[in-house]
C-alpha positions as CSV (number, residue, x, y, z in Angstrom):
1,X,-36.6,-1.3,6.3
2,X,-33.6,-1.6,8.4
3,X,-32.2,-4.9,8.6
4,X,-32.8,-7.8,11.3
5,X,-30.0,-8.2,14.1
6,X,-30.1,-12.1,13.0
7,X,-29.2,-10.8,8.9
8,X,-26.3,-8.3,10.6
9,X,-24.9,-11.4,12.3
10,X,-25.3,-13.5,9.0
11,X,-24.1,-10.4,6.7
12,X,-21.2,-9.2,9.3
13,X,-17.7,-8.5,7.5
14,X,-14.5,-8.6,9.6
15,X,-14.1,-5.1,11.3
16,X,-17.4,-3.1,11.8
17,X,-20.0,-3.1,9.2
18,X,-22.6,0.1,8.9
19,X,-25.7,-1.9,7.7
20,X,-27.8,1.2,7.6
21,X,-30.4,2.4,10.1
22,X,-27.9,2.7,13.0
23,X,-27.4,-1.0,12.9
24,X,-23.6,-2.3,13.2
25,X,-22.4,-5.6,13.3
26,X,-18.2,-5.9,14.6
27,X,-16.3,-9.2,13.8
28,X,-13.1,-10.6,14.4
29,X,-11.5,-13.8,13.6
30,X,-10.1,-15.1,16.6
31,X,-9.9,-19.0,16.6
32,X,-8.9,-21.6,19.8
33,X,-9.9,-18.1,22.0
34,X,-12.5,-18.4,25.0
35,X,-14.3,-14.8,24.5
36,X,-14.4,-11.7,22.9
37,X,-16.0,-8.6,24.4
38,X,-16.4,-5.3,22.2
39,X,-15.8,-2.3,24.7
40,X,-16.6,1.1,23.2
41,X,-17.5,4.5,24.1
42,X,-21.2,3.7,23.5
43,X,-20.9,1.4,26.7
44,X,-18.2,3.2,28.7
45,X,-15.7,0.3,27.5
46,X,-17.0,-1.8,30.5
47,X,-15.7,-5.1,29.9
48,X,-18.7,-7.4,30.2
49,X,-21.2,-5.4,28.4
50,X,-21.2,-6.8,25.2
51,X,-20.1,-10.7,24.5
52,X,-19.5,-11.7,21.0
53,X,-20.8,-15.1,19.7
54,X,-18.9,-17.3,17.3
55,X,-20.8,-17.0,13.9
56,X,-18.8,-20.4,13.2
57,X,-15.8,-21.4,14.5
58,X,-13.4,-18.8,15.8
59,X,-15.4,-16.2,13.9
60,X,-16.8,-13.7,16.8
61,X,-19.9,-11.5,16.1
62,X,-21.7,-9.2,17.9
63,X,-24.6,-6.3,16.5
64,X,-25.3,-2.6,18.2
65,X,-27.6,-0.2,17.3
66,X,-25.8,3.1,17.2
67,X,-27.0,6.9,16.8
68,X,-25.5,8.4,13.7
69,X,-21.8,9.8,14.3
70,X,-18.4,8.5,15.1
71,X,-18.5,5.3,17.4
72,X,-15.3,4.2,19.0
73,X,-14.6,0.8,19.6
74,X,-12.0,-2.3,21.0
75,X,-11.8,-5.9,21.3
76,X,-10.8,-7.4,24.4
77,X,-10.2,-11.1,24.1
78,X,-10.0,-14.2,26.8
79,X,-10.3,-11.2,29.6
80,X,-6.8,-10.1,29.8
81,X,-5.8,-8.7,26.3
82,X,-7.2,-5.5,24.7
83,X,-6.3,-4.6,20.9
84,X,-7.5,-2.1,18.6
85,X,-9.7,-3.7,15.5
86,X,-7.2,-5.0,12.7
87,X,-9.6,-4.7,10.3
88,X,-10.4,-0.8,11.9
89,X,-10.9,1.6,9.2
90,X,-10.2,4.9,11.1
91,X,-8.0,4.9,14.6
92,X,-8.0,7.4,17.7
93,X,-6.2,7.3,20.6
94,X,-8.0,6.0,23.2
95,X,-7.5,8.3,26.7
96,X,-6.2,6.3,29.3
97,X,-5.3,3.2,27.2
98,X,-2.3,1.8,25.5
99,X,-4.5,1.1,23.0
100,X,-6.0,2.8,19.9
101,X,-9.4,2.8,19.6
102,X,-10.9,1.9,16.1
103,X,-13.4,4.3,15.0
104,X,-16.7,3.8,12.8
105,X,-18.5,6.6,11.6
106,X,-22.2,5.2,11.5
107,X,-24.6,6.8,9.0
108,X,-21.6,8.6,6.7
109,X,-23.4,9.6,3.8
110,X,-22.0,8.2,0.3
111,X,-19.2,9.9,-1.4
112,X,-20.7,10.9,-4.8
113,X,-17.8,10.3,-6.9
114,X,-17.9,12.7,-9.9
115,X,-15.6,11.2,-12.4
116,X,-16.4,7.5,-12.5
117,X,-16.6,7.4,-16.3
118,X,-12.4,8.7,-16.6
119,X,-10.3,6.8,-19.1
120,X,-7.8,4.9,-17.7
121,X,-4.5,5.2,-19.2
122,X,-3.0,1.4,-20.7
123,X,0.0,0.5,-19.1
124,X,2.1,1.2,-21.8
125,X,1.0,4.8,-21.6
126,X,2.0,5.6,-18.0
127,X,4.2,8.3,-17.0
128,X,4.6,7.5,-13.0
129,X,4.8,10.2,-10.4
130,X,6.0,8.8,-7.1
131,X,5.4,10.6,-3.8
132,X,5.2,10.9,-0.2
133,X,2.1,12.8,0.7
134,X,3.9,14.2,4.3
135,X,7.3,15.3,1.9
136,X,5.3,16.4,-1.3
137,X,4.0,19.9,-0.3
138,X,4.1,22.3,2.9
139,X,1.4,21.1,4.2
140,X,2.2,17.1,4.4
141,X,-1.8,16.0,3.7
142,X,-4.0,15.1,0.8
143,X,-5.5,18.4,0.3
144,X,-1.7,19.6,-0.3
145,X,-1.7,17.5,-3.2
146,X,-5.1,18.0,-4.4
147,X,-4.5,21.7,-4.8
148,X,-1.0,20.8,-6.7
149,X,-2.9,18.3,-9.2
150,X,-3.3,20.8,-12.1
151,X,0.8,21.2,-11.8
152,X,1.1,17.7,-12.1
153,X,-1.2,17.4,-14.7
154,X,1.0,20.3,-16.6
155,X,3.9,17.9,-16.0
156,X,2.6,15.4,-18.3
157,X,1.8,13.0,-15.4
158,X,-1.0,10.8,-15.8
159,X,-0.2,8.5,-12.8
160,X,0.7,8.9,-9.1
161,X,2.3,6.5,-7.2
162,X,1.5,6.9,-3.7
163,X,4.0,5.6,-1.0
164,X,1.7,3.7,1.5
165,X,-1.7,5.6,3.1
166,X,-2.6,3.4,5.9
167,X,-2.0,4.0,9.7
168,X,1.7,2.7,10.2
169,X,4.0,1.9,13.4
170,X,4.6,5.0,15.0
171,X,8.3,4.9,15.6
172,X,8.3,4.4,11.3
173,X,7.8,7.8,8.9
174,X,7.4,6.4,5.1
175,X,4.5,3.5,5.6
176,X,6.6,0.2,5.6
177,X,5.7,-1.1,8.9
178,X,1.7,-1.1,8.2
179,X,-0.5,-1.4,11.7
180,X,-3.6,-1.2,10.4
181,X,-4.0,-1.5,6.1
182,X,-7.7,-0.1,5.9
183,X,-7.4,2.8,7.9
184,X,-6.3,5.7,6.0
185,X,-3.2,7.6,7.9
186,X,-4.2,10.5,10.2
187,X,-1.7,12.7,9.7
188,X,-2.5,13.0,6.0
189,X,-6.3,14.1,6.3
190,X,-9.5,12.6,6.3
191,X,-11.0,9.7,4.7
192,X,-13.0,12.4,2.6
193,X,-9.9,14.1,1.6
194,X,-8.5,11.3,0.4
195,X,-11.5,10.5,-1.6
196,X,-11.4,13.7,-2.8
197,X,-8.3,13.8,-4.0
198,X,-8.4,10.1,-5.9
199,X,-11.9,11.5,-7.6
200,X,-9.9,15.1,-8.7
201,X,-6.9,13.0,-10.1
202,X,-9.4,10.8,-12.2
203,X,-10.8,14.0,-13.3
204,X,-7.2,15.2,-14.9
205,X,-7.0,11.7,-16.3
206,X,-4.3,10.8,-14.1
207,X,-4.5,7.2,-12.3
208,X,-3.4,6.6,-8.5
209,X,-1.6,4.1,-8.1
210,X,-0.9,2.5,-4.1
211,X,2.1,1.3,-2.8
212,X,0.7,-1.9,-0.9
213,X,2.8,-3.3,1.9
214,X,1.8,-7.3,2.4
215,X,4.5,-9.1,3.2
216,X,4.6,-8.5,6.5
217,X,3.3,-6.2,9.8
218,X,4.8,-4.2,12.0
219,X,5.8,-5.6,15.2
220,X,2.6,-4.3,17.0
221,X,0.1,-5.7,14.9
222,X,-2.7,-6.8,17.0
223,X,-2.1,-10.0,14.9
224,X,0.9,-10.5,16.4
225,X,-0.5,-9.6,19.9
226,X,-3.0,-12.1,19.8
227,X,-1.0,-15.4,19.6
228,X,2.2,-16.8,19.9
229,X,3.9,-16.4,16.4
230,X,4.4,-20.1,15.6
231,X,0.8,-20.2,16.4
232,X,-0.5,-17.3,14.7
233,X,-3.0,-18.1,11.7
234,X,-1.2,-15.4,10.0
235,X,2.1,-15.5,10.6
236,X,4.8,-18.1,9.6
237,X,8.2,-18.7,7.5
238,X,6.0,-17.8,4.5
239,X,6.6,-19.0,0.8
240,X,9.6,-16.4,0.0
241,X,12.8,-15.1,1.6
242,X,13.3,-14.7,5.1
243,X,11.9,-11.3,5.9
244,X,14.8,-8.8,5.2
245,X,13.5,-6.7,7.5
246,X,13.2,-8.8,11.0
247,X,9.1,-8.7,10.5
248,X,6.3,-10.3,11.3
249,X,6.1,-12.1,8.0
250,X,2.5,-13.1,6.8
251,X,2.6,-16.4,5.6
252,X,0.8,-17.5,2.0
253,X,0.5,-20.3,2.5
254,X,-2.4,-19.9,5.4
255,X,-5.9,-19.5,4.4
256,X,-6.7,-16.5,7.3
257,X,-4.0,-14.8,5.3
258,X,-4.8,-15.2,2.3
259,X,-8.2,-14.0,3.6
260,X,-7.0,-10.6,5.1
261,X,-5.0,-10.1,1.7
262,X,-8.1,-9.9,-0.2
263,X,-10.1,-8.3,1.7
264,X,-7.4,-5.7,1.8
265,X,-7.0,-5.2,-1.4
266,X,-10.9,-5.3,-2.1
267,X,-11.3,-2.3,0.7
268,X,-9.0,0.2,-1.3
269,X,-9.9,-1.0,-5.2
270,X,-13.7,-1.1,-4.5
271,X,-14.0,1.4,-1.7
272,X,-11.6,4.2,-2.1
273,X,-11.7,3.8,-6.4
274,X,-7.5,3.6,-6.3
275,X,-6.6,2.2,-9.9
276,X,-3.7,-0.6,-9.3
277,X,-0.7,-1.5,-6.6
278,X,3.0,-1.3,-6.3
279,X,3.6,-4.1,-4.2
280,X,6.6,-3.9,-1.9
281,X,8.8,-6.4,-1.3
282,X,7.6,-8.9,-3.3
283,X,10.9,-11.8,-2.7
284,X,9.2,-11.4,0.9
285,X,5.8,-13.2,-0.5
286,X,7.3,-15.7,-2.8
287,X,5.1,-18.2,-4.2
288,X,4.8,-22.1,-4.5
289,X,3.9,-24.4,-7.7
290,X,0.2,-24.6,-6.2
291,X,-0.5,-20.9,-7.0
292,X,0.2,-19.4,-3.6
293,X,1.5,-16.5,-2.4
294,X,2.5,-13.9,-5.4
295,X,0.1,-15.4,-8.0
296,X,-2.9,-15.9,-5.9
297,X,-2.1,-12.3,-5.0
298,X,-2.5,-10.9,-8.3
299,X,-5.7,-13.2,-9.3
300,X,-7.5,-11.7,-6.2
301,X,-6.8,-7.9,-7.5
302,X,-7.7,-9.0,-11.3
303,X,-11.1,-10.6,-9.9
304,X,-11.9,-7.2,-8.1
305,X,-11.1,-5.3,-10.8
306,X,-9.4,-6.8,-14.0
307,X,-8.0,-4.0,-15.3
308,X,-5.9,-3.0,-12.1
309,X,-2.6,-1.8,-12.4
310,X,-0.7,-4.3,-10.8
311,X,3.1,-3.6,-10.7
312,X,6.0,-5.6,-8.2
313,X,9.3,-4.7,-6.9
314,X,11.6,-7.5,-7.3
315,X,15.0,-6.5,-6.4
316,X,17.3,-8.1,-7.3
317,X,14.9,-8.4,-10.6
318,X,13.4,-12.2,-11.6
319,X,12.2,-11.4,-15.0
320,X,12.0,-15.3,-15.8
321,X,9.4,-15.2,-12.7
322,X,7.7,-12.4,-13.7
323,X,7.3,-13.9,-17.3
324,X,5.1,-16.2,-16.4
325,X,3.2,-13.8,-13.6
326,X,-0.1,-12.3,-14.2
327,X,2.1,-8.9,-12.9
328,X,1.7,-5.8,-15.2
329,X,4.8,-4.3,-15.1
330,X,8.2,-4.1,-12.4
331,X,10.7,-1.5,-11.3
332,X,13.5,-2.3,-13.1
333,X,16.6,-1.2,-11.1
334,X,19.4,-2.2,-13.4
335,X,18.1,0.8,-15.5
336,X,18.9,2.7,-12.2
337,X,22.4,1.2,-11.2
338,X,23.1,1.6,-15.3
339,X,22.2,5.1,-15.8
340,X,24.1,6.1,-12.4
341,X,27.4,4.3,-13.5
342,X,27.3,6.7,-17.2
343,X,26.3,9.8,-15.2
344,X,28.7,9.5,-13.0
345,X,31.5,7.8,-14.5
346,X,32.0,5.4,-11.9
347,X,31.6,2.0,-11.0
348,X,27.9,0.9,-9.6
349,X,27.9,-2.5,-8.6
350,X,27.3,-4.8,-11.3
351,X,28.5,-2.4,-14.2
352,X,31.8,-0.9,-14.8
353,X,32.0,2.3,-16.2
354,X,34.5,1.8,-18.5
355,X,32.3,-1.1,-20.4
356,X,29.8,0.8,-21.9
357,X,28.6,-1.6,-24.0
358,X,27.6,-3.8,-20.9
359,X,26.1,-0.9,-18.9
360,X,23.7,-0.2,-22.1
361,X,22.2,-2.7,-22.5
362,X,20.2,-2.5,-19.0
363,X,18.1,0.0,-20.8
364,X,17.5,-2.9,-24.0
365,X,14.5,-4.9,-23.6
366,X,15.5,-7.2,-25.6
367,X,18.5,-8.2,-23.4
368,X,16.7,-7.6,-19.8
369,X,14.2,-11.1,-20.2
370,X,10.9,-9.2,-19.9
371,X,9.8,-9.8,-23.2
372,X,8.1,-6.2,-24.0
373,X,9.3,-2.9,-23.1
374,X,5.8,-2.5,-21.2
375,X,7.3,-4.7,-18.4
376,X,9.9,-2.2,-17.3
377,X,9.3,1.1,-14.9
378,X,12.6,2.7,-15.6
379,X,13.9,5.2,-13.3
380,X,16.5,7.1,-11.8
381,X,15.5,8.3,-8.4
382,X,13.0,6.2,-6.2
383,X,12.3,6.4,-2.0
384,X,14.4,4.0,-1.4
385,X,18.0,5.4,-2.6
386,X,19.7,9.0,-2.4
387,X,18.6,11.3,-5.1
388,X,20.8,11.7,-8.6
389,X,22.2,15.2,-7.7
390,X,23.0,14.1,-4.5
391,X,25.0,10.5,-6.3
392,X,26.6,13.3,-8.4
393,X,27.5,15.4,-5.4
394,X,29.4,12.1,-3.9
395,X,31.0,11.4,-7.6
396,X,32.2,15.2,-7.2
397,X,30.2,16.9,-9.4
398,X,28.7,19.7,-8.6
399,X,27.1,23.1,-9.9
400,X,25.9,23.7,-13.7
401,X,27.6,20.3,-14.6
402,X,26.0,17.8,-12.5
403,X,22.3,20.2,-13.3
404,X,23.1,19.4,-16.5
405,X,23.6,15.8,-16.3
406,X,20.5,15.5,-13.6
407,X,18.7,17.1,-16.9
408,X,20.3,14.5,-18.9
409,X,18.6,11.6,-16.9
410,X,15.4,12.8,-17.5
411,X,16.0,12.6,-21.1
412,X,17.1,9.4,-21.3
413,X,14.1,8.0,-19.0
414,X,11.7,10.0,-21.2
415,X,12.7,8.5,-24.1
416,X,14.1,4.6,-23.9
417,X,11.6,2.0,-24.1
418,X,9.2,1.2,-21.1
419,X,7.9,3.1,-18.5
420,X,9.0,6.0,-17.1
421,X,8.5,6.6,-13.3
422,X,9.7,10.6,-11.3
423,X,10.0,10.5,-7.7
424,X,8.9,13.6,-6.4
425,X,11.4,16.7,-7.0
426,X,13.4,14.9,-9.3
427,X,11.9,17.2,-12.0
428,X,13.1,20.2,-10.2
429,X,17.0,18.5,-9.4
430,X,16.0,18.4,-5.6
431,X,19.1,17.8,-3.9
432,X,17.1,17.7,-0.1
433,X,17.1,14.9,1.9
434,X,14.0,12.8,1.4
């Protein structure tokens, strides 16, 4: 029996919510506003057809009945200002409009997920694999990587790190600047293909692992179109550093933001099966002695799902912080800047190649404050800085010596304690811009 429009209204999630039977229910938290109207392509985006009422207090609701298919939808709020759904979970442009148009696709049958009953590797297990699914294969989309898992697999990979999947700024490649955090990125493939491609990694007992952006928005957040930012329920000087980055930052210590944070990260551990987060920027959250920011963070992902992988970047690294976290594990770049300085025989700020007892003892658990070895994804390339060969190349080595020594890094992050993490081509001594 479908359900009532009064239970869609009572039941309605932020963002549109397919209740089954054609019924939809759209939702937006927009408080001290004076209306909402939903314009869509199922009433020619007239502006008066269809008021939303406040549920509660600056909670807006309003119910359609839809025929099965793709529906297309935006809010336009107090008249004058129209902005695509922040909670959309699929974008389209929107002819005519500034605008995206959030898109719904009423009536999509269930993904059957095949491999549900996988083993997950423990974290002390992990061998990371970090990509960009637009630089990883010719093709630039999910299926590109899907039809690659066996020779990851043959790698001795059994996690992939996934450099952010949601619908970013345009003017921004990579994933930083996130515009809308549930919708999965265009350019990449379908929401199926995605799905696809998480389901056929569990099935080679490898984990996939997101890079989750949350300390801030691009500038063109509909957020931060819909109120003046010393206003915004969102937005504000936060609980950590000033945003390196001159972003929106989203401020922890608000409730509507803690709100969008878990429901974020609900959406891709319960919807889209991913395993864990890296979460970027994490000096850009902070935390206070209440529990806010960082650690409420990490209790929302463990009540979702208590075995996510939750891993941070710190940088420069806190391990006394971390210590006392509920965090799984953290990048540790002094194993980075360490391995660099003996590779190359130069200095990489802090070491000094010509201490070698010093630059050692990044790679020493026991000297590094985390406690266990577990703590510590050790690397040697990431996204964020040039690729060894290319660090050789600028030290002035070149040819079958810096090859060798490229090979030589591998070693060493295959075989000292904690976790070893690629970035993608490393294994092959890519020398390619990323």
């Amino acid at each position: 029996m479908p359900i009532s429009d009064a239970d869609a209204v009572r039941f309605a999630l932020p963002g549109a919510t397919d209740h089954g039977g054609g019924v939809v229910s759209f939702a937006i938290f927009a408080p001290r506003k004076n209306s909402v109207h939903l314009l869509g392509d199922f009433n020619d985006y007239q502006p008066g057809a269809d008021a939303l009422s406040q549920r509660e207090p600056g909670y807006w609701v309003a119910v359609k009945h839809l025929p099965t298919g793709p529906a297309r939808y935006q809010f336009l709020i107090d008249g004058d200002l129209l902005i695509c759904d922040p909670y959309a979970q699929g974008i389209e442009e929107a002819p005519g409009r500034d605008e995206p148009a959030a898109v719904i696709d009423v009536g999509r049958p269930i993904y059957q997920w095949r491999n549900e009953g996988w083993q997950r590797p423990p974290v002390e297990d992990l061998i990371i694999y970090e990509l960009h699914v637009g630089d990883f294969s010719p093709e630039g989309v999910f299926r590109g990587v899907t039809d690659r898992l066996d020779y990851l697999e043959d790698l001795g990979v059994n996690a992939l790190e996934f450099m952010p999947l949601c619908e970013k700024d345009p003017d921004e490649y990579w994933g930083y600047k996130p515009m809308y955090p549930l919708a999965v990125r265009r350019d990449m493939g379908s929401f199926e293909d995605l799905l696809t491609l998480i389901d056929e990694a569990h099935g080679r007992g490898i984990a996939v692992i997101l890079d989750l952006v949350l300390a801030h928005t691009a500038v063109r957040h509909p957020f931060n179109r819909m109120y003046p930012y010393e206003e915004s329920p969102w937005y504000g000087p936060g609980l950590g550093e000033p945003n390196q980055f001159a972003l929106p930052t989203l401020d922890f210590s608000k409730p509507a933001t803690n709100s969008f944070i878990r429901d974020v990260q609900s959406y891709w551990l319960r919807v889209l099966h991913v395993d864990g987060f890296r979460y970027d920027y994490l000096p850009g959250i902070g935390q206070d002695l209440n529990g806010q920011g960082v650690p409420y963070l990490m209790s929302v992902a463990r009540d979702i799902r208590p075995r996510a992988y939750l891993i941070g970047e710190y940088i420069p690294e806190v391990p006394d912080t971390i210590a006392h976290s509920d965090i799984d594990a953290v990048w540790h770049e002094r194993f980075r800047i360490a391995l660099q300085t003996l590779l190359t025989g130069k200095d990489v700020t802090p070491y000094k190649a010509d201490r070698f007892a010093e630059v050692v003892a990044a790679f020493d658990p026991a000297t590094q404050g985390y406690g266990r070895s577990g703590r510590m994804i050790n690397y040697a390339e990431s996204h964020d800085l040039p690729r060894i060969m290319q660090a050789l190349a600028d030290a002035g080595l070149h040819g079958d010596d810096a090859r060798r020594r490229s090979a030589l890094a591998a070693s060493v992050l295959a075989t000292l304690p904690g976790e070893p993490m690629l970035f993608h081509g490393q294994e092959c001594g890519f020398l390619s811009p990323k």
